[in-house]
C-alpha positions as CSV (number, residue, x, y, z in Angstrom):
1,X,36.4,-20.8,-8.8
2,X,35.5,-17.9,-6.5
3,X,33.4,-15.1,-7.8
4,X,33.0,-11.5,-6.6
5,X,29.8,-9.4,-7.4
6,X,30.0,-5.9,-6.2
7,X,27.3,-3.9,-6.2
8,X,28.0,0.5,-5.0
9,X,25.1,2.7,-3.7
10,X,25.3,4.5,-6.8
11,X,24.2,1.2,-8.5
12,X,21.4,1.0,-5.9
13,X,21.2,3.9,-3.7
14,X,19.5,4.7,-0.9
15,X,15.2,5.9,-1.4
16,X,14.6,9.5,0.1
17,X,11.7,8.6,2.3
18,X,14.3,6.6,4.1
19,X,16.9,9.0,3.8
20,X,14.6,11.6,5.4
21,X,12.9,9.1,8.2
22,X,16.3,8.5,9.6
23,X,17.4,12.2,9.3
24,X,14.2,12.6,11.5
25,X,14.9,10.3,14.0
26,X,18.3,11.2,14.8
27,X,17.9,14.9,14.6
28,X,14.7,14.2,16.8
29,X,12.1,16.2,14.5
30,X,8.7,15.4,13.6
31,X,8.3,12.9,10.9
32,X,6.3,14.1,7.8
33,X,3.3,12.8,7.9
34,X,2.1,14.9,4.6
35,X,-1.8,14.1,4.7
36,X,-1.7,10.0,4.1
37,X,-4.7,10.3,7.0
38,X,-6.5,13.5,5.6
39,X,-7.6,11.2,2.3
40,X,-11.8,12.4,3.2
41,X,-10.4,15.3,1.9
42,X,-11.2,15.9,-1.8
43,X,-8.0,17.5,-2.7
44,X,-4.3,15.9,-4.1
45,X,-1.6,15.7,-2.1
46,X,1.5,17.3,-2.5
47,X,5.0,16.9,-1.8
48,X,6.7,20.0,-3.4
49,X,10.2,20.6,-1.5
50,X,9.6,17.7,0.6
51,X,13.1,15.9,-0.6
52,X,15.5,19.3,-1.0
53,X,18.7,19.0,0.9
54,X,19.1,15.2,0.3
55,X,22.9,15.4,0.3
56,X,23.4,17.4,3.3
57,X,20.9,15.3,4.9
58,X,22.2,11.3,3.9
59,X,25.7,13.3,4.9
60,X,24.5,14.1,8.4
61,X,23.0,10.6,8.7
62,X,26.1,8.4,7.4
63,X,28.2,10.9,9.9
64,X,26.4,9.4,13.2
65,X,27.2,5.6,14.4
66,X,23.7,4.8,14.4
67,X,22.4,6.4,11.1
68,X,25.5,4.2,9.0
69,X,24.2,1.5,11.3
70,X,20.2,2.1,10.1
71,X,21.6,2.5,6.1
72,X,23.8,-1.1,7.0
73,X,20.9,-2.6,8.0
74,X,18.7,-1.6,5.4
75,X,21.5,-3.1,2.4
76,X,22.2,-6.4,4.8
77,X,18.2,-6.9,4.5
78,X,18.3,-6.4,0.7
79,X,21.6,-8.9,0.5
80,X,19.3,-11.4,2.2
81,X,15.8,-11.3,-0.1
82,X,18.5,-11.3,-3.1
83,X,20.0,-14.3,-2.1
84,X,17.4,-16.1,-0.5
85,X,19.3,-16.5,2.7
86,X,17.7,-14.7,5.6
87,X,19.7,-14.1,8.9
88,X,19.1,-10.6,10.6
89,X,15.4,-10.6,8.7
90,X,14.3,-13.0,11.1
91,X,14.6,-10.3,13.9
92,X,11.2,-8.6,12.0
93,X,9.1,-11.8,13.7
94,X,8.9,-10.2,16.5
95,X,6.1,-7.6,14.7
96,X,2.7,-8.6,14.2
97,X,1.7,-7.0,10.6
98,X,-1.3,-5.5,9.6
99,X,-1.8,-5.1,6.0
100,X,-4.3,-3.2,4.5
101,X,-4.7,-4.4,1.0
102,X,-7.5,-2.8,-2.1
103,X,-7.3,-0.8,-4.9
104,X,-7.4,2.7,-3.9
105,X,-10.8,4.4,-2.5
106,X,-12.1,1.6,-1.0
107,X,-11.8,2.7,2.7
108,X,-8.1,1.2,3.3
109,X,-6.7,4.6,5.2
110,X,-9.6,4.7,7.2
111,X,-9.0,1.0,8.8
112,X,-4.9,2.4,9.0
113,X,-5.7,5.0,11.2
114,X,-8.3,3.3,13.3
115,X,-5.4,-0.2,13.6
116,X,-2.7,2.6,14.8
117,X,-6.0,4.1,17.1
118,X,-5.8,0.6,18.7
119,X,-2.4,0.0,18.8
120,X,-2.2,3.1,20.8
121,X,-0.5,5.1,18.6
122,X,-1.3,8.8,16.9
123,X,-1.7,7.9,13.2
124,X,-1.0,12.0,12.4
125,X,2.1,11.7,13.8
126,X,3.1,8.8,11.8
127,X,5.8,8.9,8.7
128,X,3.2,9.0,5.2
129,X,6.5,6.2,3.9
130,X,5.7,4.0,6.9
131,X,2.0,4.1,7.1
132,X,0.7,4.4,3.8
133,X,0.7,3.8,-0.2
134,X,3.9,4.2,-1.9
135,X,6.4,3.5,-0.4
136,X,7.9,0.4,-0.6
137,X,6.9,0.7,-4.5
138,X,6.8,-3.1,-5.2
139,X,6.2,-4.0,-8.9
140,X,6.8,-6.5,-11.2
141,X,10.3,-6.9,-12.8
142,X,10.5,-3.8,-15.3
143,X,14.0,-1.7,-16.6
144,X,13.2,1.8,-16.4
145,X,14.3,4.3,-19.4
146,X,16.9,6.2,-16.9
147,X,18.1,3.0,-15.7
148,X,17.5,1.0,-12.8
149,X,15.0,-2.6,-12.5
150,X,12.0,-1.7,-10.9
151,X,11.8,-5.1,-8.9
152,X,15.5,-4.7,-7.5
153,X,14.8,-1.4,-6.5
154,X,12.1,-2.9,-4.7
155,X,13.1,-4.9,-2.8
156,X,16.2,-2.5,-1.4
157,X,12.8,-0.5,-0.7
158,X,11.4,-3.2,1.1
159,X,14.2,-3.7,3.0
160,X,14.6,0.0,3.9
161,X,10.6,0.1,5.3
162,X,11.8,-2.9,7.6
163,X,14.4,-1.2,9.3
164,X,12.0,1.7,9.5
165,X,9.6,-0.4,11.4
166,X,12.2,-1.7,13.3
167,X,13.5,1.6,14.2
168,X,10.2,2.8,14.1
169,X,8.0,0.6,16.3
170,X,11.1,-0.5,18.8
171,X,10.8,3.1,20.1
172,X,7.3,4.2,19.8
173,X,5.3,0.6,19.4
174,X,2.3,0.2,22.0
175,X,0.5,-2.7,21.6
176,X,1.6,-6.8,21.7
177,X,-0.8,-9.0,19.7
178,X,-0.6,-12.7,18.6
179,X,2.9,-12.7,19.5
180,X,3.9,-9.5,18.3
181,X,4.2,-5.8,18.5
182,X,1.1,-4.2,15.9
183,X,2.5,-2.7,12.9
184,X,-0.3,-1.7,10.6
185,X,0.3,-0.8,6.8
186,X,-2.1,0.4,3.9
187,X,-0.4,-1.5,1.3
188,X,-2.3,-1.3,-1.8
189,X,1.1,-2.7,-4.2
190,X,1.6,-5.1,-1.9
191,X,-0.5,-7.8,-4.3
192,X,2.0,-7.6,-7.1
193,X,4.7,-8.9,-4.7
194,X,2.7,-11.0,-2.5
195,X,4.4,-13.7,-2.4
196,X,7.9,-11.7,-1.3
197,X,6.1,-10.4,1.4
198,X,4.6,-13.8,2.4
199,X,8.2,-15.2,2.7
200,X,9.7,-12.8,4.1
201,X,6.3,-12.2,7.0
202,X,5.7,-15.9,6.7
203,X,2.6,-16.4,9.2
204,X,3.1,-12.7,11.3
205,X,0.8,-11.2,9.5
206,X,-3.1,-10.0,9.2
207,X,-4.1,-9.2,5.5
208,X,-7.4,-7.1,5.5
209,X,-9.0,-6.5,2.2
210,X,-10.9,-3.5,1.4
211,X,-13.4,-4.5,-1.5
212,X,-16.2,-1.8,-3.0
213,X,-17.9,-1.4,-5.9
214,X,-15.8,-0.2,-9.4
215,X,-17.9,2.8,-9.9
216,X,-18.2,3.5,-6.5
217,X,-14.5,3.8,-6.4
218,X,-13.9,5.4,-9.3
219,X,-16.2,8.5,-8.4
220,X,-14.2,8.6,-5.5
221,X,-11.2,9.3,-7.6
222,X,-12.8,11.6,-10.2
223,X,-13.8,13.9,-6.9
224,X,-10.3,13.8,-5.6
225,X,-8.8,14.2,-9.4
226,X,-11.2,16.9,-10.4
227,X,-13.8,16.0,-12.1
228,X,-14.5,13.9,-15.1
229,X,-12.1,14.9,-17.9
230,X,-13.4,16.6,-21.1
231,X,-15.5,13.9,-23.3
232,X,-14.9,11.4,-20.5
233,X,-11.3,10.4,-21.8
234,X,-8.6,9.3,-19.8
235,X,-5.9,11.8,-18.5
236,X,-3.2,11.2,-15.8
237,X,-3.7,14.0,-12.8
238,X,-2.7,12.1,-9.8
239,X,-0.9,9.2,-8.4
240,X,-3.8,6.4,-8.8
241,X,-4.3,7.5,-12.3
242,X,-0.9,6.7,-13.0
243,X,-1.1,3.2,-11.1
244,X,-4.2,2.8,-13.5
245,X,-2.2,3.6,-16.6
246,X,0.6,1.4,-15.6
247,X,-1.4,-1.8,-15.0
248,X,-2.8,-1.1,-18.4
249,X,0.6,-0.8,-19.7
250,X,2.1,-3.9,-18.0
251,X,-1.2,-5.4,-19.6
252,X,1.0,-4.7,-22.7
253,X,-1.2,-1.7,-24.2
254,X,1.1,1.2,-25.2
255,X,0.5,4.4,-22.9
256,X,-0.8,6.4,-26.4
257,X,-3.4,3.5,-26.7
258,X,-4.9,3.7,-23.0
259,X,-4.9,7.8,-23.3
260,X,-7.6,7.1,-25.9
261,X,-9.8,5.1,-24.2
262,X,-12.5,6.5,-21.9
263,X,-12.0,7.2,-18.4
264,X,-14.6,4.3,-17.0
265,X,-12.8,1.4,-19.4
266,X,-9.3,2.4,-17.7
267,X,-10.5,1.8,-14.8
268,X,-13.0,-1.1,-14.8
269,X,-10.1,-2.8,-16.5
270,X,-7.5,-2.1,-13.9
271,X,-10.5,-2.7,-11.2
272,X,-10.9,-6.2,-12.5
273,X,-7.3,-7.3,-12.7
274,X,-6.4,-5.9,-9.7
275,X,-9.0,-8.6,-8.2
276,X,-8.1,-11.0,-9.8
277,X,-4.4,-10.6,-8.8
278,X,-5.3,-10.9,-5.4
279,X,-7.3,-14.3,-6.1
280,X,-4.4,-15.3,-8.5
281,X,-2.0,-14.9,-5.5
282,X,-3.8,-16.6,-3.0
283,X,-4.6,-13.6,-0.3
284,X,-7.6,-14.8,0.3
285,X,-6.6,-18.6,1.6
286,X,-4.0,-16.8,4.0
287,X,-4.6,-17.7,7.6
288,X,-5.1,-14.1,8.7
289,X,-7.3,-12.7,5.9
290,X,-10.1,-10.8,6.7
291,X,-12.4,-9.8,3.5
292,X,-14.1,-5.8,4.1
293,X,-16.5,-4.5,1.8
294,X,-17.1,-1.4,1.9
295,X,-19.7,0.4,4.4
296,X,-20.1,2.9,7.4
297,X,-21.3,-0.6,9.1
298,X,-18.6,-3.0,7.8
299,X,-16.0,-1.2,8.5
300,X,-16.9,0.1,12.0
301,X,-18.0,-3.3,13.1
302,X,-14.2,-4.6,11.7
303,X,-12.5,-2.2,13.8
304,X,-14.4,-3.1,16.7
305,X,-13.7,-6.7,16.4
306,X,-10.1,-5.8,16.4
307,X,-10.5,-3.4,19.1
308,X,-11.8,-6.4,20.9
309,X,-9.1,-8.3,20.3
310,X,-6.3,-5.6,21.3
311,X,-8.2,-5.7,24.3
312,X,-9.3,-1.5,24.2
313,X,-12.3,-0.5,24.7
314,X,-12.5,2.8,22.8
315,X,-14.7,3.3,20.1
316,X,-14.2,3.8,16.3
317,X,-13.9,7.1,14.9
318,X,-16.7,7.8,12.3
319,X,-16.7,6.6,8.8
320,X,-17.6,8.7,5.8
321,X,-19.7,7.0,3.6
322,X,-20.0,8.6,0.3
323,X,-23.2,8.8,-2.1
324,X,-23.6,6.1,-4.1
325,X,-22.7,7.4,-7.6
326,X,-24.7,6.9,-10.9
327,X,-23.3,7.4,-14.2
328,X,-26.3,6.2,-15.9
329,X,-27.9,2.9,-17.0
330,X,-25.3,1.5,-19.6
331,X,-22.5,2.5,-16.9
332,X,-24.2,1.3,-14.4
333,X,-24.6,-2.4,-16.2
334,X,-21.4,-2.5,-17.2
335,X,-19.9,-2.3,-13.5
336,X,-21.9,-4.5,-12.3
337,X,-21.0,-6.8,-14.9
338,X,-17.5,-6.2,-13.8
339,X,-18.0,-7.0,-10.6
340,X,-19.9,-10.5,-11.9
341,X,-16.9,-11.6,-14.0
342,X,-14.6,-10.9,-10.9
343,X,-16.8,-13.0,-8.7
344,X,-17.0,-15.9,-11.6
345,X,-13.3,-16.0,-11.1
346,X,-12.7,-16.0,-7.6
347,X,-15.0,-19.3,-7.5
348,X,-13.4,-20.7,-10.7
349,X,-10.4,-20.5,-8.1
350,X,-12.3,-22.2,-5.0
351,X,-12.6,-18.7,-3.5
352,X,-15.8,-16.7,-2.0
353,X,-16.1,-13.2,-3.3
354,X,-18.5,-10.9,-1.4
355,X,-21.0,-10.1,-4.4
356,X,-23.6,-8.5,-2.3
357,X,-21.7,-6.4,-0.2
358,X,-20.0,-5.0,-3.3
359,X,-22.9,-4.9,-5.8
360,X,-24.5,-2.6,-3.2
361,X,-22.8,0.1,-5.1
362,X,-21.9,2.4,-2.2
């Protein structure tokens, strides 16, 4: 007996970062960038009107041969990580991927730009969906109230960054390394679909971990958020406060619930998980994996170790080390206690966590 699933674009249509990247590239306009490499810059990004005119653009695109080809491409990648049966995917071995993966503030953008520095590329010129957080928005397997599975949509996502990097990187890609053309890639979701991503990569790929001290990171986002709330309770203002709240609430702990707790609980709690997602998924065994705490001289010295290896000779642009924070003694012991637990289980796991470089608190 035969059976016949059809799935429609309305059922799974097309995101508008891709919409809008191939708009770009056939219309031969600058891609927006936004300020993915500006994140030294204490302010939140902003996207308003970035997405009007999506009909009138995905029109124009699906009306030129090689936009319907690009949006073909994108849904014949998806077919394949649905069914487990990859054809055209293995055309993507021919890119060497960079992935740059920590919890936000922890230095990630800066080793982005400096990898597209290297691979001889101008990282402000760069599409924010291609380069940076967001975008493939990867999660686990969750129905959303106005329809739609999270995971599915993910991986049509993921498919849709592929043929942007193959678009992408085809035309503009500078630098062969290890066998392929460098494609770096701040990917801070990529741990809760790591092992999609490993099977779909397989061994073309360079996983860089950005690692730095919870309150260290956390005054990073309070100074990009605004402050600490009122009575040091947790509100949502920007886009890593949400990812905050919705680790919590994949945690199981309703949304009402976490908005009660205080701001430093929220996030030493999605800190320590996220850690331990990347030890519970193996990151660090990979081949490739390159472990970053964060510092002025760690990450400087990384970049030059892979400007070595690209075979450049140019130097790193300067890193911006921040103060390190201190939210008093109690606040300060419970980080660091944090930190402990996270390093416990990393060698519960046969895994070496950095303690010193992260307990450093900067």
């Amino acid at each position: 007996m035969g059976v016949t699933l059809t799935l429609k674009d309305t059922d799974l249509p097309t995101s508008p970062a891709f919409v809008e990247f191939l708009h770009t590239d056939l219309t031969g306009g600058e891609f927006y960038a936004g300020s993915w490499h500006a994140q030294d810059e204490e302010s939140l990004a902003s996207n308003d009107g970035r997405f009007e005119n999506l009909r009138e653009k995905i029109t124009f695109v699906l009306g030129k041969p090689e936009g319907r080809q690009r949006v073909l491409q994108s849904y014949r990648y998806f077919k394949e990580m649905l069914t487990g049966r990859p054809d055209t995917l293995k055309s993507i071995q021919r890119y060497r991927f960079f992935f740059v993966i920590g919890i936000p503030r922890t230095g990630g953008t800066y080793m982005t730009k400096q990898l597209f520095r290297g691979a001889g590329m101008d990282y402000k010129k760069v599409q924010n969906a291609l380069a940076h957080d967001g975008f493939p928005h990867l999660g686990t397997l969750a129905f959303q109230e106005q329809g739609g599975n999270i995971h599915t949509s993910g991986l049509l996502q993921m498919a849709e960054y592929l043929t942007m990097v193959d678009l992408y990187f085809t035309k503009y890609g500078r630098l062969a390394y290890n066998g392929g053309i460098v494609v770096p890639k701040k990917f801070t979701k990529g741990v809760y679909s790591f092992p999609l991503i490993h099977e779909v990569i397989g061994n073309n790929a360079e996983y860089i971990i950005t690692l730095r001290h919870p309150l260290a990171m956390i005054q990073s986002v309070l100074d990009k958020s605004g402050g600490m709330p009122k009575g040091g309770a947790f509100v949502v203002r920007s886009a890593i406060e949400r990812w905050a709240l919705d680790d919590w609430m994949k945690w199981g702990v309703p949304e009402a619930t976490v908005k009660k707790m205080s701001y430093l609980d929220v996030f030493l709690g999605y800190w320590k998980r996220y850690h331990y997602q990347i030890a519970m998924e193996a990151i660090p065994t990979m081949a490739w994996t390159h472990l970053l705490p964060y510092g002025g001289a760690s990450m400087t010295g990384a970049v030059k170790k892979f400007y070595s290896g690209f075979g450049t000779n140019m130097e790193p642009e300067p890193f911006k080390e921040a103060p390190k924070p201190d939210f008093g003694a109690q606040e300060n012991q419970k980080g660091d206690a944090v930190v402990q637990q996270v390093a416990a289980f990393w060698k519960s796991l046969g895994l070496t966590f950095p303690l010193d470089g992260v307990l450093e608190r900067n």
